[in-house]
DRENBATOR-830270 format. One record per residue: x, y, z of N, C-alpha, C in turn. Coordinates in steps of 0.1 Angstrom, whole numbers, padded with zeros to 4 digits, always signed. Last residue first. Example, Ala and Ser with C-alpha at 12.3 -4.5 7.8 and 13.67 -1.06 7.14 Angstrom:
2
+0128-0022+0071+0137-0011+0071+0129+0000+0079 +0132-0057+0078+0123-0045+0078+0132-0033+0078 
! end
This chain:
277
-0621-1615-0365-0628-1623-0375-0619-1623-0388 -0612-1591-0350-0609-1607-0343-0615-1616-0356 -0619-1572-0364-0607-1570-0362-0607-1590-0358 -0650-1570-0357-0639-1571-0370-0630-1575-0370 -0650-1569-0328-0654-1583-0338-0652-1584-0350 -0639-1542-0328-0634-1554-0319-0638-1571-0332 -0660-1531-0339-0651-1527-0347-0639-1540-0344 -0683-1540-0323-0682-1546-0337-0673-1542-0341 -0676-1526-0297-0671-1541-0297-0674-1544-0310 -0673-1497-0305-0664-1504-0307-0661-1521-0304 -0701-1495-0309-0690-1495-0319-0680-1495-0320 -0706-1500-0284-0711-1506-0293-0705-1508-0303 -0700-1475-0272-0698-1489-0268-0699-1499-0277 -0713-1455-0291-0701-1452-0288-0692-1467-0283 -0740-1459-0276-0736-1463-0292-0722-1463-0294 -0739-1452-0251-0742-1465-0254-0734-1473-0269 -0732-1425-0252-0720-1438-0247-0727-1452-0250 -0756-1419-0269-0746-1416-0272-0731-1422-0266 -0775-1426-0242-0772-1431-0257-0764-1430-0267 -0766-1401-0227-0763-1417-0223-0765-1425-0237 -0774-1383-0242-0760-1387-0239-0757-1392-0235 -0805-1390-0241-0795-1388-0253-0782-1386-0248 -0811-1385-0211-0813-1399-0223-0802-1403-0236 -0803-1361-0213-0798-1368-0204-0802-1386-0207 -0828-1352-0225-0815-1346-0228-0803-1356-0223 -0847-1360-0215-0847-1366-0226-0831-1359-0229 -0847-1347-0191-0841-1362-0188-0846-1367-0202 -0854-1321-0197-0837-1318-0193-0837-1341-0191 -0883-1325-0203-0869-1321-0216-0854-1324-0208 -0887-1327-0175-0890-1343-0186-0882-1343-0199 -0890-1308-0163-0877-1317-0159-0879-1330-0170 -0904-1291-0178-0887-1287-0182-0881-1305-0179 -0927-1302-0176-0921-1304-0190-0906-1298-0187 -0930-1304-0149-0930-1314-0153-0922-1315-0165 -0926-1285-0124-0924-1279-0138-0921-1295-0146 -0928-1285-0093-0937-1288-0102-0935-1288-0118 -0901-1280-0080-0907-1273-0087-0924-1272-0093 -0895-1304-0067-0903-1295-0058-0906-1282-0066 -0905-1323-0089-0911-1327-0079-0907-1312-0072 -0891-1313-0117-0898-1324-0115-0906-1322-0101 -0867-1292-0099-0880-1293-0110-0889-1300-0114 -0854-1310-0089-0858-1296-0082-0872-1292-0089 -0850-1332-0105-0857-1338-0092-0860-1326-0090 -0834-1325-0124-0845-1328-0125-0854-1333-0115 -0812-1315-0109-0817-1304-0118-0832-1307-0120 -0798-1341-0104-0806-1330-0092-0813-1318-0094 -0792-1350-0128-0802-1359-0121-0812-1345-0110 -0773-1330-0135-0785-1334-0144-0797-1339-0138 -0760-1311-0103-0758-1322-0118-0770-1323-0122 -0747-1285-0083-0760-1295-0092-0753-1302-0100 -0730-1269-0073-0727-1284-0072-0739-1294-0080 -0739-1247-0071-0726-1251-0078-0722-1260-0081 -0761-1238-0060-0762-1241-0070-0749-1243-0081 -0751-1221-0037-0756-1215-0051-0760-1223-0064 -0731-1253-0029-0733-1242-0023-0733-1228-0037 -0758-1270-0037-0750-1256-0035-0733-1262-0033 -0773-1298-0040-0771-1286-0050-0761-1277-0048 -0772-1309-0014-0783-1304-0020-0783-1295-0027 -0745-1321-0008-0749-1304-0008-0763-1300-0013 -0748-1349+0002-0736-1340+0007-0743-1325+0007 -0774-1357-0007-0771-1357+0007-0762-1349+0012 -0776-1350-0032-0789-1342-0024-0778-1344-0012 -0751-1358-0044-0755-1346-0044-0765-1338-0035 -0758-1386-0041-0749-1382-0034-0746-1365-0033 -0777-1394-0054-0777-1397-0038-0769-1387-0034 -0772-1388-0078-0782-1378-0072-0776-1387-0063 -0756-1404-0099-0748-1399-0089-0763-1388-0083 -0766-1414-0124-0768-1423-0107-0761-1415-0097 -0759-1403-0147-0772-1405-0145-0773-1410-0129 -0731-1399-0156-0745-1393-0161-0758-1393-0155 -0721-1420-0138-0716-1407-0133-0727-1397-0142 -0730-1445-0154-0735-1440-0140-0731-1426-0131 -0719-1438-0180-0732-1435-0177-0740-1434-0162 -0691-1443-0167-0696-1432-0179-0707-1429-0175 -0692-1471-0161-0690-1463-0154-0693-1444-0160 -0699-1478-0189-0708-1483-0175-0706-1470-0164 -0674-1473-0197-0686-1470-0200-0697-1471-0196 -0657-1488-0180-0657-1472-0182-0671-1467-0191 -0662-1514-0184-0661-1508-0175-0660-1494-0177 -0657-1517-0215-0670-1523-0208-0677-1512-0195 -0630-1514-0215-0636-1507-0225-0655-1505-0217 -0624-1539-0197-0619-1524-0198-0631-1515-0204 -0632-1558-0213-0637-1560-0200-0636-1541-0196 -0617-1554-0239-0630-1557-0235-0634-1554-0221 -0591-1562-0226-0591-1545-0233-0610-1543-0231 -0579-1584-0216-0588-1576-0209-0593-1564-0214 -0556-1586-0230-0567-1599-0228-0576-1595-0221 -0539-1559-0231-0546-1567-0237-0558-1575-0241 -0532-1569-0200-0541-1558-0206-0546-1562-0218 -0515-1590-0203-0527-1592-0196-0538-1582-0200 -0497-1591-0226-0501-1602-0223-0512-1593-0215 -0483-1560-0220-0483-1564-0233-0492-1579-0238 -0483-1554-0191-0489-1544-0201-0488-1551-0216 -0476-1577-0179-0485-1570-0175-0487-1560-0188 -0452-1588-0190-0462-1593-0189-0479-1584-0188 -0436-1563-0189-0436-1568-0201-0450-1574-0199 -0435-1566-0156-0441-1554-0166-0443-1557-0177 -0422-1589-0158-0434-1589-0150-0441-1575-0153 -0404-1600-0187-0403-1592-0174-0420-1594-0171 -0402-1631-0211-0407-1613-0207-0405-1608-0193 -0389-1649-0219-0375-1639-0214-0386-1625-0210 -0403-1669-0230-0396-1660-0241-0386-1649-0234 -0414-1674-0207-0402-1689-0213-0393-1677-0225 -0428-1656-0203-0417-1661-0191-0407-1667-0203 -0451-1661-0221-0439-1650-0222-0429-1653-0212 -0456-1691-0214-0449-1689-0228-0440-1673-0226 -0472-1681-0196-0463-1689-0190-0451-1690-0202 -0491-1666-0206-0484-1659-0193-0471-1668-0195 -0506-1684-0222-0500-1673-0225-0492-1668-0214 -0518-1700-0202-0500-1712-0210-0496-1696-0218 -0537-1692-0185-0520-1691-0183-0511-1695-0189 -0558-1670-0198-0548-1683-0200-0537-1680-0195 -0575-1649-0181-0566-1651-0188-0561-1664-0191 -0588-1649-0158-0598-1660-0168-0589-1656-0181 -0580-1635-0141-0576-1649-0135-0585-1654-0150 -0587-1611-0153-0576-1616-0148-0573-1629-0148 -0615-1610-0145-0608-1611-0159-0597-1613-0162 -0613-1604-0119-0622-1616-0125-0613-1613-0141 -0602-1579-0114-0596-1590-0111-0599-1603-0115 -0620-1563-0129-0605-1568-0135-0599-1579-0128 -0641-1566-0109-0642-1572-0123-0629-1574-0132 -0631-1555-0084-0636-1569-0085-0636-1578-0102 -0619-1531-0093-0610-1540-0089-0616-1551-0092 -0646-1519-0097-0635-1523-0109-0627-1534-0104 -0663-1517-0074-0666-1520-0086-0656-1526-0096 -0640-1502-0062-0640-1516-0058-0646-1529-0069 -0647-1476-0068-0634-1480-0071-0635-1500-0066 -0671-1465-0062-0671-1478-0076-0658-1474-0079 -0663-1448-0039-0672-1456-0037-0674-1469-0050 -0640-1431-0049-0641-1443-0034-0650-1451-0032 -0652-1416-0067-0641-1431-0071-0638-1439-0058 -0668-1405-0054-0676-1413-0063-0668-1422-0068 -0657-1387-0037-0660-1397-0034-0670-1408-0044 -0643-1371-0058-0633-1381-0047-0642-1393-0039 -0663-1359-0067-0658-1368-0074-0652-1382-0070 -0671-1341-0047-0679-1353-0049-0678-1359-0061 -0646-1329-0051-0649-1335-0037-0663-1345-0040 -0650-1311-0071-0639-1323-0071-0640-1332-0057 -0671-1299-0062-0671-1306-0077-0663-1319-0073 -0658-1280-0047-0674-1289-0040-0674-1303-0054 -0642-1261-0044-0639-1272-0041-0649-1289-0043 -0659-1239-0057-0642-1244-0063-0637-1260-0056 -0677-1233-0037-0677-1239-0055-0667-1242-0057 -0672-1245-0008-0665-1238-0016-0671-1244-0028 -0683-1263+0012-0692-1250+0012-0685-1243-0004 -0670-1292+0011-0686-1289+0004-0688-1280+0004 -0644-1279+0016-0644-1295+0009-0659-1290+0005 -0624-1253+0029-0640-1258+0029-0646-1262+0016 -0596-1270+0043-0606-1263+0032-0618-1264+0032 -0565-1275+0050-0575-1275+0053-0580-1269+0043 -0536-1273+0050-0539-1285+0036-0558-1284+0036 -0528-1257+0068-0527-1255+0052-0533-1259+0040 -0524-1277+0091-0539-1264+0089-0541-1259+0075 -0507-1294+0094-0514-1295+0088-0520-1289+0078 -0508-1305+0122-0497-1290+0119-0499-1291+0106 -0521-1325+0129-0509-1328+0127-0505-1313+0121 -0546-1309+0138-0538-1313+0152-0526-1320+0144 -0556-1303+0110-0550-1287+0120-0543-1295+0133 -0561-1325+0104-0553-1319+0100-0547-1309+0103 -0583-1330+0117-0567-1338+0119-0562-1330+0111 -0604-1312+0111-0597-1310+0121-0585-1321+0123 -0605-1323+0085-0597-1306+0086-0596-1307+0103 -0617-1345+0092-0604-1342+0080-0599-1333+0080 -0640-1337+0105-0628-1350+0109-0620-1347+0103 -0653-1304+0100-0652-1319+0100-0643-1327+0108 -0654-1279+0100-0650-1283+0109-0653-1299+0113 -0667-1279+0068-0657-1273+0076-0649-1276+0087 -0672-1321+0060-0677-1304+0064-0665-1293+0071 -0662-1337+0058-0654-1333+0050-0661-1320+0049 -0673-1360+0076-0659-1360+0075-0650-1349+0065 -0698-1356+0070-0689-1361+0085-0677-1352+0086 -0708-1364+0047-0706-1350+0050-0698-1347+0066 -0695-1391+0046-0682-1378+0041-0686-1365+0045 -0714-1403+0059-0703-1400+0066-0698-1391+0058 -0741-1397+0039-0739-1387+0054-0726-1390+0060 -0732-1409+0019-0733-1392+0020-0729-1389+0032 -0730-1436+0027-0720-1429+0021-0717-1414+0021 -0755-1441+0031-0751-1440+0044-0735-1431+0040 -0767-1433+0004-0771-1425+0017-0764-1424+0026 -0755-1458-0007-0749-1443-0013-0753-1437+0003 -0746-1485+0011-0759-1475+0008-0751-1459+0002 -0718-1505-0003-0725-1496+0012-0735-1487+0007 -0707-1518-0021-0719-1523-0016-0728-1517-0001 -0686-1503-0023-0696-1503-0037-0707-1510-0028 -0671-1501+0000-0676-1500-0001-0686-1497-0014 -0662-1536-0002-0672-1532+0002-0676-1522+0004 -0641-1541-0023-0653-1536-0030-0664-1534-0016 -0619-1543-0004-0619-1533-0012-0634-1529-0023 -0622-1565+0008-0626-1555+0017-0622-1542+0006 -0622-1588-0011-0635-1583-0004-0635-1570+0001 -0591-1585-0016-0605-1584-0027-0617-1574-0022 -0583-1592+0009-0581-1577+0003-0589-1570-0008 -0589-1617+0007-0595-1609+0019-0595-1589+0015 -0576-1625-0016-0590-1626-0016-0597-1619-0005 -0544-1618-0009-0556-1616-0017-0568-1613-0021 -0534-1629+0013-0544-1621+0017-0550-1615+0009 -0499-1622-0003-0506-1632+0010-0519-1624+0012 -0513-1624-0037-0501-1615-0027-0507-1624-0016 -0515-1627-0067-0517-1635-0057-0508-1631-0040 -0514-1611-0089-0500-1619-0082-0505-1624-0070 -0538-1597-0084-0535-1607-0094-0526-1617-0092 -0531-1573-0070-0541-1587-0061-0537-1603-0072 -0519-1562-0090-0513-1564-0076-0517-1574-0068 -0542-1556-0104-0528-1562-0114-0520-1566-0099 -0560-1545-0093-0564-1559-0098-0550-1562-0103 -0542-1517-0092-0546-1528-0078-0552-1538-0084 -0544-1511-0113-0531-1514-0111-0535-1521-0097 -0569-1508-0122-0564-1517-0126-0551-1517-0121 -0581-1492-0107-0586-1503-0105-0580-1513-0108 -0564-1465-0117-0564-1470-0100-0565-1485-0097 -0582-1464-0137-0564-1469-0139-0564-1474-0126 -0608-1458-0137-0601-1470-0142-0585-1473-0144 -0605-1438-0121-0611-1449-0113-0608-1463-0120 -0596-1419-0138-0591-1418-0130-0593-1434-0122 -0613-1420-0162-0599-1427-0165-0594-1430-0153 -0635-1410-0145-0639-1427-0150-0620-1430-0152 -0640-1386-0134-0633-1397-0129-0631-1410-0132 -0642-1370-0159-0630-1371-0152-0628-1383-0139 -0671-1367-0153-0667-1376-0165-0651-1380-0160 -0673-1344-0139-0674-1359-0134-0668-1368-0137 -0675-1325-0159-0666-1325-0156-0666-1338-0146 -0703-1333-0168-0691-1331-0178-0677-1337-0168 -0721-1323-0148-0717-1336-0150-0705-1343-0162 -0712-1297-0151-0705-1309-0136-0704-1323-0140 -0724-1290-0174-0713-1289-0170-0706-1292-0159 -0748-1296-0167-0745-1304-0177-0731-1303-0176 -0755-1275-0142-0759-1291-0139-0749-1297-0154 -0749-1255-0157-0741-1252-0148-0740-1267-0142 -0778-1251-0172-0755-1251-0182-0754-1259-0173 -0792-1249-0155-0794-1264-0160-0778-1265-0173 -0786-1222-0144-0782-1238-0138-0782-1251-0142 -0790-1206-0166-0777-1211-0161-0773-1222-0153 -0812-1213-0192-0808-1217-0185-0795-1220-0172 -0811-1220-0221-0811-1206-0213-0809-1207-0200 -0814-1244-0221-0798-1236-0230-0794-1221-0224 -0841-1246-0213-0828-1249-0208-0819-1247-0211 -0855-1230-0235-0851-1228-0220-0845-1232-0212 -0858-1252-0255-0851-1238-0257-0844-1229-0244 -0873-1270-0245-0857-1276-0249-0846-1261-0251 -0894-1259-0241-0890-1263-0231-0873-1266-0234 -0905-1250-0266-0902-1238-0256-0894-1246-0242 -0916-1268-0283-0902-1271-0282-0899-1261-0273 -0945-1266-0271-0936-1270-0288-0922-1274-0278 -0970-1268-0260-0955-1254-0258-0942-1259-0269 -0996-1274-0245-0983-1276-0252-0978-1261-0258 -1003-1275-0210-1008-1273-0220-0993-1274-0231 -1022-1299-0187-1008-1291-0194-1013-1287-0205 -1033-1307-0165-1032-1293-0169-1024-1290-0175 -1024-1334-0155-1038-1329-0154-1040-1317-0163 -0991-1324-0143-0998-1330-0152-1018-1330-0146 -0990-1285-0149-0988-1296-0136-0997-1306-0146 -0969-1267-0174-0978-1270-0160-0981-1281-0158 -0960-1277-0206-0961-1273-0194-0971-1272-0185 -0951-1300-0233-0958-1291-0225-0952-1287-0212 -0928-1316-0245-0935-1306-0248-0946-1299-0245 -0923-1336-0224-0913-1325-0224-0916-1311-0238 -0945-1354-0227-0943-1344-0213-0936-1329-0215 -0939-1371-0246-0944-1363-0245-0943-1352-0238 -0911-1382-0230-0908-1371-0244-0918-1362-0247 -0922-1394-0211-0917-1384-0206-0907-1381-0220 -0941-1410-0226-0942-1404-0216-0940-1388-0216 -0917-1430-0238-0928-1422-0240-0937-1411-0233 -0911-1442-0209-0905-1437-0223-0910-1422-0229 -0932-1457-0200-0927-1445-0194-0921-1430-0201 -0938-1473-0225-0946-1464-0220-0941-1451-0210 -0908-1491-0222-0911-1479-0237-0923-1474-0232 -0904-1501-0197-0900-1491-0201-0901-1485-0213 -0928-1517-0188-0918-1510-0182-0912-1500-0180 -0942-1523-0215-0950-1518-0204-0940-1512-0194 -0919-1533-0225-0924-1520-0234-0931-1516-0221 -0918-1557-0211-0902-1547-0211-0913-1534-0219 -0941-1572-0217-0937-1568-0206-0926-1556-0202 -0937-1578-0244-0948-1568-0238-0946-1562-0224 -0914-1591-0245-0911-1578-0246-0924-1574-0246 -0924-1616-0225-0913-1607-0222-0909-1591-0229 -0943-1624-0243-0948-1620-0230-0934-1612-0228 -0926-1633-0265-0935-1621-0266-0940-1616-0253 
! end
């Protein structure tokens, strides 16, 4: 009981809170209620579309970061010379400060960056672009860096689930004549589908909800407001807007579609624990 008094004080008061919140307006001290005018105005809303629809399109990197993850945890798997050194140095950076993560890419992928300028000195110049000032580019660019940064994330955990396969199954398909592909996609995946399923949904929600570091730092939104997501929608509003009840509707909004991968997870490890029972 001390523990879920504790967890409600945490998080069901905040909770709460900010659903109340999300039906009024003006600055807390002084709100007054407004029904549902807040949930209505965000649909109105182009940039709070324009935020839901990034973070939509984000979504796109989870298959992308979970395939990547896994054909490198399938590579380290085989125990290659320098395995565990390769391990390490591929999740460090999941363990580097988003912040310090912003400010190198903005380094490196501003106009006259590091990346466009090697590229104009290997004859190149074609492949150049403006990576954070272009709407057309800005999206996929702080995608690219969001699978560089929890691409390691994965490696580490497929790799752990890997080695916690049985090897008398591994060793039985050999004896049965399977190939090292055979093995790999019909033995080890498999034995991993869980851990998989786990990972992308995790990953899911943190592309919903954890990617502001990297928005304020690279583009603070732009360039126009092209680059916003959910989180940075509710920080503008929230705090330099003052507009408490929009940003408190637009993070019950963003509550709910995280709950929605929640339940979605869910249902498929009981459909999982059907199937195994």
């Amino acid at each position: 009981m001390p523990a879920v008094w504790a967890l409600a004080a945490a998080f069901g008061y905040p909770l709460v809170e900010v659903i109340r919140f999300s039906f009024y307006s003006g600055a807390v001290g002084d709100l007054t209620y407004v029904g549902t005018a807040n949930y209505e105005g965000l649909w109105q809303d182009p940039v709070f579309v324009s935020s839901l629809l990034n973070n939509l399109k984000l979504l796109a990197t989870v298959p992308i970061m979970t395939v990547l993850a896994l054909i490198i945890a399938l590579i380290l798997n085989a125990q290659v010379r320098g395995w565990q050194h390769y391990r390490a140095i591929v999740f460090l950076p999941y363990i580097l400060p988003a912040t310090a993560i912003g400010l190198t890419f903005s380094f490196l992928l501003e106009q006259r960056g590091v990346l466009n300028t090697q590229l104009v000195q290997w004859h190149l110049g074609f492949l150049a672009a403006d990576w954070l000032g272009s709407a057309a580019n800005v999206v996929p660019t702080i995608g690219g860096v969001i699978i560089w940064q929890q691409l390691g994330f994965g490696i580490v955990v497929f790799a752990a689930a890997l080695l916690a396969v049985p090897q008398e199954l591994v060793e039985a398909a050999k004896i049965d004549g399977a190939t090292g592909w055979q093995i790999q996609w019909s033995i080890l995946l498999p034995q991993i589908r869980r851990v998989i399923e786990f990972f992308m949904i995790v990953e899911a929600i943190t592309v919903l909800s954890a990617i502001f570091t990297y928005v304020y730092v690279l583009t603070k939104g732009g360039p126009a407001e092209s680059s916003s997501v959910m989180e940075y929608y509710i920080f503008e509003n929230g705090f330099a807007n003052g507009a408490i009840g929009v940003a408190s509707a637009a993070v019950v909004v963003l509550l709910c579609l995280a709950s929605v991968l929640i339940f979605v997870y869910l249902r498929m490890r009981a459909r999982s624990a059907e199937v195994t029972s």
